[in-house]
N, C-alpha and C positions, 0 to 999 in steps of 0.2 A: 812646740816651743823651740826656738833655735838659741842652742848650747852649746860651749866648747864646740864651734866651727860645723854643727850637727843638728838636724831636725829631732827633735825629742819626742819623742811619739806616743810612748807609757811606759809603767815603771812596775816589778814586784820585788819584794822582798829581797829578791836577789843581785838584780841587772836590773840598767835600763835599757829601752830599745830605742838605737837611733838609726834613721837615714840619712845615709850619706848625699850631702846633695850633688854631687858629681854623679850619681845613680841616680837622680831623682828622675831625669827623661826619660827611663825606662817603663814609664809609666806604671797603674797601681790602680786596685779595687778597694771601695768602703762598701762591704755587703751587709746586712742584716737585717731583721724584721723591725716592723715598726715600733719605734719608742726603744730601741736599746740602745741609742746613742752617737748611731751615724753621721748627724747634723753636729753634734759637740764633736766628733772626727774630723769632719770637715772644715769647723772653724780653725780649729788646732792647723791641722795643717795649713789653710790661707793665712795662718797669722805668721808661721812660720816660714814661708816662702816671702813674706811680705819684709819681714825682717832682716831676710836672708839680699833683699832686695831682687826680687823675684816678682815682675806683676803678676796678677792672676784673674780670670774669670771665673766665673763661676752666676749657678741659676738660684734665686729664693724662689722655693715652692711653697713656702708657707708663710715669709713674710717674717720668719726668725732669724735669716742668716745678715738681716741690716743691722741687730746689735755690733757689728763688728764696726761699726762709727761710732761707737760711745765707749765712753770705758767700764769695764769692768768691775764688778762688786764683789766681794766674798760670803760665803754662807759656812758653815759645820760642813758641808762633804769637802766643800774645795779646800776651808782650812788643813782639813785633816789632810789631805792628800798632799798639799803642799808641804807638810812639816813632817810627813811621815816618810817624803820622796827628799826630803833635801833641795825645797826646787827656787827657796827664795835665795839659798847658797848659790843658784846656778844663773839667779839674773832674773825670776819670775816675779813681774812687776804688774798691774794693773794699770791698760790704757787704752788706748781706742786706736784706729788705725784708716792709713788714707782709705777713702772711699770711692769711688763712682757709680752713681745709680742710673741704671739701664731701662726703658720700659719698649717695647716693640709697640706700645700704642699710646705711650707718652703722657701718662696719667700719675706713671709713681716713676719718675725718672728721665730722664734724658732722652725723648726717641732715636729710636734706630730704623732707619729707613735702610733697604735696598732698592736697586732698580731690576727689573727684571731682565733686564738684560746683561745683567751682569749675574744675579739669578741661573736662569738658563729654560730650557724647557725639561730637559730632565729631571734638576728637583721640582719643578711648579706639578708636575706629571704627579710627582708622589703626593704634595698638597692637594692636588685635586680628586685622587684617586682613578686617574683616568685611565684605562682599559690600554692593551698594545695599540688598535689601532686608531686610537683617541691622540694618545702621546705621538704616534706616528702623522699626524696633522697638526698638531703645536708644534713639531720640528720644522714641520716645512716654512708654518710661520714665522718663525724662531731665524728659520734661513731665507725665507725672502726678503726679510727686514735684517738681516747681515747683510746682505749683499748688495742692499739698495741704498745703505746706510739711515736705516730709518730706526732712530732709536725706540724702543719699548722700554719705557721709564715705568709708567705705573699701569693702573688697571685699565683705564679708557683708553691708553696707548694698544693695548693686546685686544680690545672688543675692535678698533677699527684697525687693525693691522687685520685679525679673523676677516672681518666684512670684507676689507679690499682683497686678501687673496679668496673667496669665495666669489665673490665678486667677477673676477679674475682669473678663476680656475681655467678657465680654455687657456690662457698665456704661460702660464704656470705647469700644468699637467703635465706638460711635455719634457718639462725637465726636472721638475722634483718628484713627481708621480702623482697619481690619483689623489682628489683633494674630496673627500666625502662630506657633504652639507649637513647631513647629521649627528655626524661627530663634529664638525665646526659649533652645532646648536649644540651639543653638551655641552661643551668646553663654553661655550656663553652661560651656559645656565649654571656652571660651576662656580664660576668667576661672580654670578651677583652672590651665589652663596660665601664664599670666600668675603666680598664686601661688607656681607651681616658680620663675618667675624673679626671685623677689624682691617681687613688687608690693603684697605684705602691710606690708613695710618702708616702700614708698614711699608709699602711699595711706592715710592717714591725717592724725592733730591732733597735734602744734599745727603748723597750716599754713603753710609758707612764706612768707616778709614780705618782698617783693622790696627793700622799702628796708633790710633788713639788709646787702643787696648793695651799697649805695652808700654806702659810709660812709670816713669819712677817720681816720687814727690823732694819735694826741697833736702829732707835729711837722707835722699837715696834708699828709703823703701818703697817697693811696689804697693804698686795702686791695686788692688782689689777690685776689680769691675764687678757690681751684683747687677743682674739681669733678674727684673719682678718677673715673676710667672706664673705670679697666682689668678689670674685671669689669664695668660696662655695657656695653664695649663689643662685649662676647659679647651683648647684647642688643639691636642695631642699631633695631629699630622701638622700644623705649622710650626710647633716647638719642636719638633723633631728636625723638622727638616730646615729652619732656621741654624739649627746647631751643627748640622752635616754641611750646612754651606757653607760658616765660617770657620770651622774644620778644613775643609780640603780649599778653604780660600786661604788658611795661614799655609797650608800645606805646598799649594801652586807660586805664593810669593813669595814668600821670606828663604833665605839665601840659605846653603847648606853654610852648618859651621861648624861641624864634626864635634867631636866629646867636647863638653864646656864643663868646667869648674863647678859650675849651678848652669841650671836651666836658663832660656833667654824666656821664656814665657809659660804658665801652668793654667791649662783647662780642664776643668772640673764638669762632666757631663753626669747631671741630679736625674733621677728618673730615667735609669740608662734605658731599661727594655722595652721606651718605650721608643730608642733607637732602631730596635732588632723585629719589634710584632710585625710580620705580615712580611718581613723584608727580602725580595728577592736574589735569588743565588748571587745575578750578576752586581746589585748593590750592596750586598754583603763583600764579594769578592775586593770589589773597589775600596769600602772602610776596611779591610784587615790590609790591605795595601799601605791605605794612608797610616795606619795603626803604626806600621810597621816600618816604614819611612820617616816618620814625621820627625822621630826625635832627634835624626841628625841634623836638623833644622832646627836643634835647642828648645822644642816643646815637650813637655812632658802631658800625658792627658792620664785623669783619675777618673774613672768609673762610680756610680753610687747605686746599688741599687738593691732590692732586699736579698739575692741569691746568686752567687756565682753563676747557673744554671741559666737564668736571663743573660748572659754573653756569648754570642757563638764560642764555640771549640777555639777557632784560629785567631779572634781575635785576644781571649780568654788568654791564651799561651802568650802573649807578650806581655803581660801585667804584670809586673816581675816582685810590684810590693805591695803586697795584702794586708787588710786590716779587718777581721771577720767579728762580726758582732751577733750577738745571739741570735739563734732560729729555733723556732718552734715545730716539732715532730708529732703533730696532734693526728696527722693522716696519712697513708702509704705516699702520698705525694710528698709529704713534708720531711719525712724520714729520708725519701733517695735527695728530695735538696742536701740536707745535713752529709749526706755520702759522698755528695757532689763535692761540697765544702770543705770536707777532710781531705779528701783526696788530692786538693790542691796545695796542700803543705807539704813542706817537707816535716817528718814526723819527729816530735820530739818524744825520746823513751821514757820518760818521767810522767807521762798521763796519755790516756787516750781523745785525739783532738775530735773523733766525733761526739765522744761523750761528754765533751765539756764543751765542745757549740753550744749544747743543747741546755747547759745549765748555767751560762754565764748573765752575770747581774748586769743592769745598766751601767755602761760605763765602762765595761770591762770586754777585752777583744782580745782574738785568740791574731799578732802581729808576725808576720813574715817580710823581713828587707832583703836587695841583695847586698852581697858580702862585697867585702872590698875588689874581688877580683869577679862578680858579677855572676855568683854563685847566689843562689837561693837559702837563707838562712833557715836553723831550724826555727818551727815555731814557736813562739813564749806566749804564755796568757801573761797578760798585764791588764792593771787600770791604766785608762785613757790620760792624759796629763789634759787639768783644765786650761780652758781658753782664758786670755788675759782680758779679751774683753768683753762686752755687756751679754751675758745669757739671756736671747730674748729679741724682743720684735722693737724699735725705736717706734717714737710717737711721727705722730706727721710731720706738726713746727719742727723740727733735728732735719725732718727728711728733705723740706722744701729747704733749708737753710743750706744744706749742703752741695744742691742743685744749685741752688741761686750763687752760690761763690763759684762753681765749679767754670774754667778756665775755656770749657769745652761745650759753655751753654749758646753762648752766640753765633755757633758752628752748627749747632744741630736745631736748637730749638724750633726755630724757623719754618716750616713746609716751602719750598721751592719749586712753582712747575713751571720751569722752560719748554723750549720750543723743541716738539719732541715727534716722533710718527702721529701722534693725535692730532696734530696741530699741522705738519706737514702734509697729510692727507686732506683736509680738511680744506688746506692752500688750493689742493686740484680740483674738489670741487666749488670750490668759489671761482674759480677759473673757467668756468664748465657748466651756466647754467643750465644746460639741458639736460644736465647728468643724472637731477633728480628723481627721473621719470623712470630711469636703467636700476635702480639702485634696489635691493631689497629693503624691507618694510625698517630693521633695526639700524641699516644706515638712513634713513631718512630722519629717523629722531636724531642722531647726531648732528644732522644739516639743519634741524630746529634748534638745538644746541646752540650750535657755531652761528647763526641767526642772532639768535637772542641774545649772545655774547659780544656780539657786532652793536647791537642797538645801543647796549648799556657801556660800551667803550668809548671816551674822551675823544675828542678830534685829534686828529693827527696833527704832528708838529710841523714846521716848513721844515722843506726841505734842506739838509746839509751842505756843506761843501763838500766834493766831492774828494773819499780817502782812497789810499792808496788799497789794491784789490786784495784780501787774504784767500784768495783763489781756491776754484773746486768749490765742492759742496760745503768748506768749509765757512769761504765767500758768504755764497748762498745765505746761510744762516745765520752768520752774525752781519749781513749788510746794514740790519735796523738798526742791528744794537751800537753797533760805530756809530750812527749816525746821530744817534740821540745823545752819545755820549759829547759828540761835536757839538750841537746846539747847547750844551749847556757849559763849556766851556770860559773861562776867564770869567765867568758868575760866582761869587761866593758868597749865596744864599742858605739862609738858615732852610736846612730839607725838613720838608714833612716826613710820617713817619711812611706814610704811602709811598713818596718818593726814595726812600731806602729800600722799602722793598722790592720798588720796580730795579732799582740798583741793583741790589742783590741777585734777584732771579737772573739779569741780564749777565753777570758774574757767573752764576754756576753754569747758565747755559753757553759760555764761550769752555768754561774750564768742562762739560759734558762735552761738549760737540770735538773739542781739542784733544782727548783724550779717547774719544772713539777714532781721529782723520788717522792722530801722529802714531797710536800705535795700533792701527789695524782690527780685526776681530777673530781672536782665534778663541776655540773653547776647549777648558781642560776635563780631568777626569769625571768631572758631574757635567760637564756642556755647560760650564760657566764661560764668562768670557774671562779672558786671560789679558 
């Protein structure tokens, strides 16, 4: 709840506890076991960044954290706690708050598409689970199509990029190193699996604009982005690694802007460990990096997860403001958690904090801020302060209504595929009848593809007048799209809906192809392109 200029966080008989938002980029943990109250933590807090005007992200894993678009109701717990905390004295009002709904496969929200090429091969490595010298053969890929400027947009873009540098290895060997055909064939046979899980939905244009994410609504509170994931979360390595992309993608863009008054943007990672399972040294090393940089860049990131213990050590040490909700000592495991979780406070002499981890009610959290000079507060048990808005899951009709107004629908909704490596390879072998006799067996079914794509394509239009040259490969690629745009020129016919989207596509693919010529390809700390 944001209060006298302060995040309100909970409250006992004695003191309340608040955060200061000028410390809130110092990032923070909500840990507990299940059902004690995490999810009401987490609204609390997005409601109060939100107010604070603060955007924030954040993941539904169970399809509860969409009440925050409706408003809020009262029952006996919340009454009481409001009138016992003094809280409708302090401005605790009941209401609902901006929303955006997120879906990576565009069923309950907005899709989010990436391209893989801005991807990288590094996180797709960890998607795929592929072995050192697996990831060691998607790099090369990764780099012959940098360097040829051959974009890898979506999935079909990466199977004929594979074929051609397999294809190709004698040209290649020499300078990126050994190209192995049997690791080229897993990484195919990964990739149709990845397709069973949706990654046709998610890998594609028009590519996700992280500053859609930071945006403030009419009255100047943050927008709340929810990200569904309750069918991601059946896909554990692509919601992970989804989250580490656009991590170290706010991480590589957005400008240092040293201490801020509040935070410029708040990311809430739900289901943290399943960040860290399996995670190797060197991609642990790189997230306590980002951890530990980012907030001079005005992000704050929250952690959720049932156990301080799911955080590595060095990333754990920069979490500066805790919120511990009960844990369960039922087994010599669960006991060194609970030891884990004391130990991370600083102690208060008035109770012992492992022994009331372990007996706190729902709703109630053993809370650590930093102090005004960025000291570590002692810890206080308090109740949670209720969320102002709807405890609970909205219905559908709320869900689509708010999609359908949302500002940011005829941006994404769309699927987009320009002219991309799929399509530009595809150009050489149409150039090249006799190529299909050289080709292994899984590029010939693409030349059946691109066949049958040709059959069922329109006649071409006459010829244009001739435009003035956008030179290089940049030329090259938009020479149709000029040309079409010329023949239709000084007509102002009512378009079909077809005719928009051949618009469209031809739009993104000037604004892809122009943003790969004018700024180059460099790749940052994940082998993103930058």
């Amino acid at each position: 709840m944001y209060a006298e200029d302060k995040i309100l966080i909970g409250c006992n008989e004695n003191e309340k506890v608040f955060l200061l938002p000028k410390l809130a980029n110092r990032h923070g943990l909500i840990a507990g076991a299940t059902g004690t109250g995490k999810t009401v933590t987490l609204k609390v807090l997005a409601e109060s960044f939100s107010d604070l005007g603060v955007p924030v992200f954040l993941a539904d894993m169970k399809g509860d954290i969409s009440g925050l678009a409706k408003v809020g109701a009262t029952n006996d717990f919340i009454a009481r706690n409001v009138e016992n905390f003094g809280l409708e004295e302090m401005g605790f009002n009941f209401h609902e708050y901006p929303v955006e709904f997120w879906d990576l496969f565009g069923e309950k929200g907005l899709p989010i598409r990436v391209t893989l090429s801005e991807m990288g091969p590094v996180l797709l490595s960890k998607i795929l689970n592929l072995s050192e010298a697996q990831a060691g053969v998607l790099n090369i890929v990764f780099r012959v199509a940098d360097d040829e400027s051959l974009l890898i947009i979506d999935i079909k873009d990466l199977k004929s990029m594979i074929n051609h540098v397999v294809e190709n290895k004698a040209q290649y060997e020499s300078e990126y190193g050994a190209i192995a055909e049997k690791s080229a064939n897993t990484i195919l046979r990964s990739l149709i699996t990845l397709e069973d899980q949706g990654g046709n939905s998610f890998f594609g244009e028009p590519a996700l604009d992280y500053n859609d994410f930071i945006q403030l609504d009419d009255n100047g509170k943050g927008v709340i982005n929810i990200l569904d994931a309750q069918k991601l979360s059946l896909s554990p390595e692509l919601y992970s690694t989804f989250l580490l992309w656009m991590l170290s993608s706010l991480y590589q863009n957005l400008p240092e802007v040293g201490d801020l008054d509040k935070p410029k943007f708040v990311f809430f990672f739900d289901e943290a460990h399943l960040l860290f399972d399996d995670l190797s040294p060197e991609f642990a090393k790189k997230i306590e990096q980002i951890v530990r940089l980012i907030r001079s860049k005005g992000v704050g990131l929250y952690f959720i997860s049932q156990s301080p213990a799911d955080i590595p050590d060095d990333i754990l040490a920069q979490l500066g403001n805790r919120v511990q909700h009960a844990l369960h000592a039922y087994t010599p495991k669960d006991q060194k958690a609970v030891k884990v979780a004391a130990e991370t406070f600083r102690p208060n002499p008035d109770f012992d904090t492992a022994e009331v981890i372990s007996t706190l009610g729902t709703g109630q959290a053993l809370v650590s801020v930093l102090e005004e000079k960025g000291a570590p507060g002692i810890v206080q048990q308090v109740n949670i302060v209720p969320p102002q808005s709807y405890i609970g899951a909205i219905d559908d009709d709320l869900r689509k209504q708010i999609i359908d107004i949302s500002g940011l629908k005829s941006k994404y909704w769309e699927a987009v595929d320009g002219e991309s490596a799929y399509e530009l390879l595809l150009n050489k072998i149409d150039s090249n009848p006799n190529i299909e006799s050289e080709v292994p067996e899984v590029d010939k079914q693409i030349i059946e593809e691109v066949k049958a794509q040709k059959q069922e394509a329109p006649e071409p239009v006459p010829e244009a007048p001739q435009q003035p040259s956008a030179g290089g490969i940049l030329g090259d690629i938009l020479g149709t799209v000029i040309a079409g745009q010329t023949q239709s020129a000084g007509k102002k016919t009512k378009k079909t809906a077809q005719q928009k989207m051949v618009e469209k596509a031809a739009t993104q693919a000037m604004n892809t192809a122009a943003r790969e010529v004018t700024k180059g390809i460099m790749r940052g700390i994940f082998g993103q392109m930058k």
